[in-house]
N, C-alpha and C positions, 0 to 999 in steps of 0.2 A: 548441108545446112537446111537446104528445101524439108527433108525426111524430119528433120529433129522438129521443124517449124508445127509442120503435118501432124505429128506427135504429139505435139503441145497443144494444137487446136482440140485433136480428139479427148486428150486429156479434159481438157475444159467441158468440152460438150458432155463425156460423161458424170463429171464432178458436177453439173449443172443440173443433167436427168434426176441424178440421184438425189438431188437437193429437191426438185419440184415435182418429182412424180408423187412423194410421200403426201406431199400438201394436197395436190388434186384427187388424190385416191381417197380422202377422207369427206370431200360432199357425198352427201348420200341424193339419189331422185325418190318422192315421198307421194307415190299413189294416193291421191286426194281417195278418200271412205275405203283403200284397199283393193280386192277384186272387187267387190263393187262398181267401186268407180262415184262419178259425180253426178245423184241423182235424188228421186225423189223420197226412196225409204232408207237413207243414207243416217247412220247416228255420228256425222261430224265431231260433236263433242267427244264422247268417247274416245270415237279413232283419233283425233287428235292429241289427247290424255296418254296415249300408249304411241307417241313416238315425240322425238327430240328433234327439233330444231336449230339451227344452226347459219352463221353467215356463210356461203357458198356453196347451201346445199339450193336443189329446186322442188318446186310442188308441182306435180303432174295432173290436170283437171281432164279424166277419160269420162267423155258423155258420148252420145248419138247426137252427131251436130245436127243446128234446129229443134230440138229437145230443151237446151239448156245454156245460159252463158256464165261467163264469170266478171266479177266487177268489185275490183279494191275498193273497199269504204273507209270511212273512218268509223269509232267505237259508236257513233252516236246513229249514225246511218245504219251500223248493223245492229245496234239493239231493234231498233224500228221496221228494220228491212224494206228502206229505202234506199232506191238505186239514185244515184245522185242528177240532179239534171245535166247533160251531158257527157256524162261519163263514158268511156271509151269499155265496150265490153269484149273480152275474150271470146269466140265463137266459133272457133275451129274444132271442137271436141278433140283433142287434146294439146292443150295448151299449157304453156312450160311457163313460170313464173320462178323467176332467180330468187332466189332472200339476200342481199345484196349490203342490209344494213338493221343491227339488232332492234329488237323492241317488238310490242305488239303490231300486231296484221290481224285483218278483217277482209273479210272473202264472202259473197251473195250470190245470189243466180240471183239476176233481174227480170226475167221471165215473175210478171204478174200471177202471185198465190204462191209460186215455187219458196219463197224464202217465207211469208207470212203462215201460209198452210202446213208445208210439208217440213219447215225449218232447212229448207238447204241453205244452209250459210257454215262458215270456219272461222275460228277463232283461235288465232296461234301464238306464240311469244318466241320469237327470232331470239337465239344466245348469240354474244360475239364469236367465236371462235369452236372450231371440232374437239370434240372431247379426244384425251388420246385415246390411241387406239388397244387392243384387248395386251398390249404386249406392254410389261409392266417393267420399266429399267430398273437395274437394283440402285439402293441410294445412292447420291453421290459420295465419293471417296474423296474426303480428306487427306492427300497422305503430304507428308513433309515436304512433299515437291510442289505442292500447290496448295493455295489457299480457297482457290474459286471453283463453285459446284461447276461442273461439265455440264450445264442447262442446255437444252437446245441450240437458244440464242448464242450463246457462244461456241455452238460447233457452225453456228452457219457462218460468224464474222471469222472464226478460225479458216473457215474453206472459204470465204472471199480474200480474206488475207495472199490465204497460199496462192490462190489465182493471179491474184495481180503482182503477187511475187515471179510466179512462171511466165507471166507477159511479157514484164518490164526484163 
């Protein structure tokens, strides 16, 4: 009984991998300006314009610490490129920033002239969810045995099912 138990656990653990490694393998980490990095002849808008954003992906801010910080604004602070009073700055050159929840994000160096002068600031628009990925399912199959598309969502409640089928 022990052997068959052991069986079952492993079973689980890998129905479980293969369910969550897909998810995690699809944040991307997003080299703020590229090789560049986060600086002062940096064309942010651009670079930003040629990549995609996403919930659970991160943006990576590489400077020469003491050079340069980073400091989440809101839209009205970064038209102006003002750092806010208080505001808590990133300053470790290279510093990880999750995107944790969709919509616009604003990004400064508050190093005085750095955002005014040289335009170091970001401007991004966080999507809810990872695009899929380059591998394209054929449509769903209707066939007489079923009515419901095989969607994602339903393979993942189908392999919960089974699991707590194999516990109980």
């Amino acid at each position: 009984m022990s052997y068959e138990h052991d069986l079952n656990h492993l079973l689980i653990a890998v129905v479980v991998i293969v369910i969550i490694l897909p998810l995690l393998a699809n944040a991307t980490d997003h080299k703020v300006g590229g090789d560049y990095g986060w600086g002062l002849d940096g064309n942010y808008k651009v670079w930003a314009q040629s990549q995609e954003f996403y919930v659970g992906d991160t943006l990576v801010f590489k400077y020469r610490r003491g050079d340069h910080n980073v400091m989440k604004v809101n839209e009205s602070d970064y038209e102006t490129c003002t750092a806010p009073p208080g505001g808590a700055a990133l300053v470790s050159g290279d510093d990880v920033v999750e995107l944790t929840t969709p919509g616009n994000k604003w990004y400064i160096c508050g190093i005085p002239g750095h955002c005014t002068a040289a335009n170091q600031k970001l401007a991004i628009t966080v999507f809810p969810s990872s695009p899929p990925s380059s591998f394209q399912a054929p449509p769903p199959n209707y066939s007489s045995f079923s009515c419901i598309p095989m969607s994602s969502n339903f393979h993942i409640v189908l392999v919960l099912a089974t699991l707590v089928m194999l516990i109980v």
